[in-house]
C-alpha positions as CSV (number, residue, x, y, z in Angstrom):
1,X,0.0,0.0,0.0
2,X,2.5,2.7,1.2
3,X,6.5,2.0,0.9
4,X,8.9,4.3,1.5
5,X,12.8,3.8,0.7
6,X,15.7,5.7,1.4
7,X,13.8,9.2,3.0
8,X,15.7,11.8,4.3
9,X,14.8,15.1,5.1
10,X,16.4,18.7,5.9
11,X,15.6,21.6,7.7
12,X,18.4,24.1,6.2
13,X,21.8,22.0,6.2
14,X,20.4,20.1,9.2
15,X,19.5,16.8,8.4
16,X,16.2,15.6,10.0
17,X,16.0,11.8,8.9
18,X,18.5,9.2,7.5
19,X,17.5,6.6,5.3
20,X,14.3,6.0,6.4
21,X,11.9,2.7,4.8
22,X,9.3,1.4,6.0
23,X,5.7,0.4,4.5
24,X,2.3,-0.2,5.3
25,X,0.1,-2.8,4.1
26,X,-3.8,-3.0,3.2
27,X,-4.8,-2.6,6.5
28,X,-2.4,-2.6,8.9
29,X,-1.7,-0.2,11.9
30,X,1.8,0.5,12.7
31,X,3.2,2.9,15.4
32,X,6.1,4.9,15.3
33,X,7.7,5.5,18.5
34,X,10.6,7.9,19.8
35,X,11.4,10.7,21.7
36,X,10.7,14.4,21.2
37,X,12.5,15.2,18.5
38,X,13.2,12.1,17.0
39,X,11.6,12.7,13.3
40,X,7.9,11.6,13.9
41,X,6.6,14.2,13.1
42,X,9.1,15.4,9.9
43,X,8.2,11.6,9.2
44,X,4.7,11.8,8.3
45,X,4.9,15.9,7.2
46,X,7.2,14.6,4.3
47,X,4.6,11.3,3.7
48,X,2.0,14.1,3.1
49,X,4.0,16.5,1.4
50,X,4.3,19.5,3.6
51,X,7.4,18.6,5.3
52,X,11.1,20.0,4.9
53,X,12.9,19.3,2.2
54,X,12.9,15.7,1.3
55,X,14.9,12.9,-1.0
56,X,13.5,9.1,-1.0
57,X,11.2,7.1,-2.8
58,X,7.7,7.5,-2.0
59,X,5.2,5.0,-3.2
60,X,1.4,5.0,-2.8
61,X,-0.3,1.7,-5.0
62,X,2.9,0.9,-6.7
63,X,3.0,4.9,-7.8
64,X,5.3,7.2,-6.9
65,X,4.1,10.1,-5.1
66,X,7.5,11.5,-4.2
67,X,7.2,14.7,-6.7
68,X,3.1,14.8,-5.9
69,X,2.1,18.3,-3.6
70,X,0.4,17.6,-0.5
71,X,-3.2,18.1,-2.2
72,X,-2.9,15.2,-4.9
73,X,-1.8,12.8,-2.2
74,X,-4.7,13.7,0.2
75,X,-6.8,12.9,-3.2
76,X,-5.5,10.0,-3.7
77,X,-6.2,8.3,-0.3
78,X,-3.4,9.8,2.3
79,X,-5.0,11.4,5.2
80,X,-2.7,13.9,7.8
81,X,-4.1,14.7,11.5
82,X,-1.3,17.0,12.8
83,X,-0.5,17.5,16.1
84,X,-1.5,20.9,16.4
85,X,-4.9,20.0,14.5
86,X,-5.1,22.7,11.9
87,X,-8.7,24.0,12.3
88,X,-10.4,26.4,11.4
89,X,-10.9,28.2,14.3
90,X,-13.7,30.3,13.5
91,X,-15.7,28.2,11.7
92,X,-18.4,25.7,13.5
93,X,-17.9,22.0,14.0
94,X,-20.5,21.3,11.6
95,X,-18.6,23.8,8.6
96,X,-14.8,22.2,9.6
97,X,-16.3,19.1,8.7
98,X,-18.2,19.7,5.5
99,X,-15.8,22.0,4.2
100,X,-13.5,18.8,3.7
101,X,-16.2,16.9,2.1
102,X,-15.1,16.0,-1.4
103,X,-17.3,16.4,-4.2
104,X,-17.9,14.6,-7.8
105,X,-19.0,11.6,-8.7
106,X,-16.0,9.6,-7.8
107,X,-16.3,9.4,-4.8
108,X,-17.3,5.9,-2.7
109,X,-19.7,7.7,-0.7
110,X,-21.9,10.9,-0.5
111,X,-20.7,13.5,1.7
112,X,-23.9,12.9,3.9
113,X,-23.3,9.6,4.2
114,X,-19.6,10.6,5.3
115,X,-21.1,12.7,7.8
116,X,-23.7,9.8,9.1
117,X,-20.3,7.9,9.3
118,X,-18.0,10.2,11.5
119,X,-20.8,11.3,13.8
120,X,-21.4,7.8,15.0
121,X,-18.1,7.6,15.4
122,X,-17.7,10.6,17.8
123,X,-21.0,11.1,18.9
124,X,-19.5,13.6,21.4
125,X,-19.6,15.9,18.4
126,X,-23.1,16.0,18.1
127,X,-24.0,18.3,20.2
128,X,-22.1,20.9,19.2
129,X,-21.7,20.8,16.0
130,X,-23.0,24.6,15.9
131,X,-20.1,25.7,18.2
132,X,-17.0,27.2,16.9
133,X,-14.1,25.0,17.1
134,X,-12.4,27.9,19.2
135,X,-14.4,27.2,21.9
136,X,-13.6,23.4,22.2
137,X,-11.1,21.6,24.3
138,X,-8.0,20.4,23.4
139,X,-9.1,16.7,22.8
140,X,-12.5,17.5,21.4
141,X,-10.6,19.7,18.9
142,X,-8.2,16.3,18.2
143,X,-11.6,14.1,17.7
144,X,-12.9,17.0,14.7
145,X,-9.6,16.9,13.7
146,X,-9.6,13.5,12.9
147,X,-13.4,13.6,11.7
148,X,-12.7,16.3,9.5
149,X,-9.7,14.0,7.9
150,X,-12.4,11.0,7.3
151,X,-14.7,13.0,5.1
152,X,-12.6,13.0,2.6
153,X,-12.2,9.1,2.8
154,X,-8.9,8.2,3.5
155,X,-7.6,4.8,2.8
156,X,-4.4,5.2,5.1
157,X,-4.2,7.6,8.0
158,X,-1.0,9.2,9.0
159,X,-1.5,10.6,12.7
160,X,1.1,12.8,14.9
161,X,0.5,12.1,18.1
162,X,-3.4,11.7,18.4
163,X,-4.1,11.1,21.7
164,X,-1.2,13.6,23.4
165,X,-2.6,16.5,25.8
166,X,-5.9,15.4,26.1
167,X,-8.3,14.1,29.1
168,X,-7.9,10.7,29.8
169,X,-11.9,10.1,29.2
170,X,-11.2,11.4,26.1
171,X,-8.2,9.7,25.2
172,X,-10.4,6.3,25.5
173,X,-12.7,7.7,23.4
174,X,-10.0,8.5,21.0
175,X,-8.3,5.2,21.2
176,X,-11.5,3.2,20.8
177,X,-12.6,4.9,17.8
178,X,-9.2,5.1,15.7
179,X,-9.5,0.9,16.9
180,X,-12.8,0.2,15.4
181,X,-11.2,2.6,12.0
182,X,-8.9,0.0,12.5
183,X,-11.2,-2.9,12.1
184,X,-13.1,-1.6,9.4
185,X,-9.7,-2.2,7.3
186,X,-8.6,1.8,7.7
187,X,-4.9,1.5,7.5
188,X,-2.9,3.7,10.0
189,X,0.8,4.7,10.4
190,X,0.5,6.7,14.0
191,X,3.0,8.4,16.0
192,X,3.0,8.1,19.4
193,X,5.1,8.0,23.1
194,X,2.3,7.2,25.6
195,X,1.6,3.8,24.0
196,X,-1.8,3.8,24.1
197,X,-2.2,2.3,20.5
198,X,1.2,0.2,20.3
199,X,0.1,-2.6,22.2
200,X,-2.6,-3.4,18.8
201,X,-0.2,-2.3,16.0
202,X,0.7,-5.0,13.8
203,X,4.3,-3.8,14.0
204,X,6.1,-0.6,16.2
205,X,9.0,1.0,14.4
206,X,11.6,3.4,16.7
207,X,12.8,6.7,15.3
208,X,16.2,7.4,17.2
209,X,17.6,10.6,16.3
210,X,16.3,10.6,12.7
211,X,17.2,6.6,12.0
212,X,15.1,3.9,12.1
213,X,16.3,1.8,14.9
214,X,14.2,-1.1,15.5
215,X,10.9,-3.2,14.1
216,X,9.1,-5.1,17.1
């Protein structure tokens, strides 16, 4: 599904990551573990295309997606959830979530039925889908982060650090719905240190310093 070879990245002259490959299958979750600093987060900015500077060999379906900006990967099936979660802050729940609805006829599902989808999944959002995501907490921002990322269907999600800073009830929440994602045959490369989702991953790779150090 996803294979990278080779990936390094620079901010300026210093180098961020060294030789990086990995892959994700049809799928599979995998977690990427490491310290603060350790090139999570570079990692999945340069799978999306809005990273540093990158060289490596990016392929997506046996393409390569390497030379593709951000917004033809996100088209193609790659969905980013960023740490800092990117909303549009003063716009409601209900408008951050339609706004990434796709549109045209190729799509495998109506943008209603997209919405149907992500509200059962976080039916937290429900009631206040009128209230602007401003005026949210930290981890209720994360959960229309993510549900803004599933209306535009994603085949493989690529998450920084989705259930950091947030309330432990909703953490759970968090972690039980990216798990039945998971089961629904969503693949997921996910970066995380609290290990709340490395205990289910099919595999757990560690960043060190910019070099993949270990597959467990």
């Amino acid at each position: 599904m996803l294979n990278v070879e080779g990936l390094n990245a620079w901010y300026g002259q210093a180098q961020a990551l060294f030789e990086v490959s990995l892959s994700v299958g049809e799928g599979e979750l995998v977690v990427i573990q490491g310290l603060n600093g350790a090139g999570k987060s570079t990692l999945l900015q340069s799978l999306i295309g809005i990273g540093p500077r990158a060289q490596g060999r990016i392929t997506w379906q046996n393409e390569p997606i390497q030379s593709w900006p951000a917004h033809r990967r996100a088209k193609a099936g790659l969905g980013f959830v960023a740490e800092d979660r990117r909303l549009f802050t003063g716009l409601s729940v209900k408008e951050n979530l339609w706004i990434a609805a796709p549109s045209g006829s190729s799509a495998q599902a109506t943008p209603a039925q997209r919405f149907d989808s992500v509200m059962a999944l976080f039916p937290q959002l429900q009631t206040m889908l009128h209230r602007p995501a401003s005026q949210m907490s930290g981890g209720e921002q994360q959960m229309l982060a993510l549900a803004r990322t599933l209306m535009t269907g994603p085949r493989l999600l690529l998450l920084d650090e989705p259930c950091e800073g947030i309330a432990p009830v909703l953490v759970a929440a968090m972690r039980d719905a990216l798990l039945q994602l998971a089961r629904e045959g969503v693949a997921m490369l996910v970066a995380e240190q609290n290990n709340i989702l490395a205990g289910h991953a099919q595999r757990v790779l560690v960043l060190t310093s910019g070099r993949l150090q270990t597959v467990i």
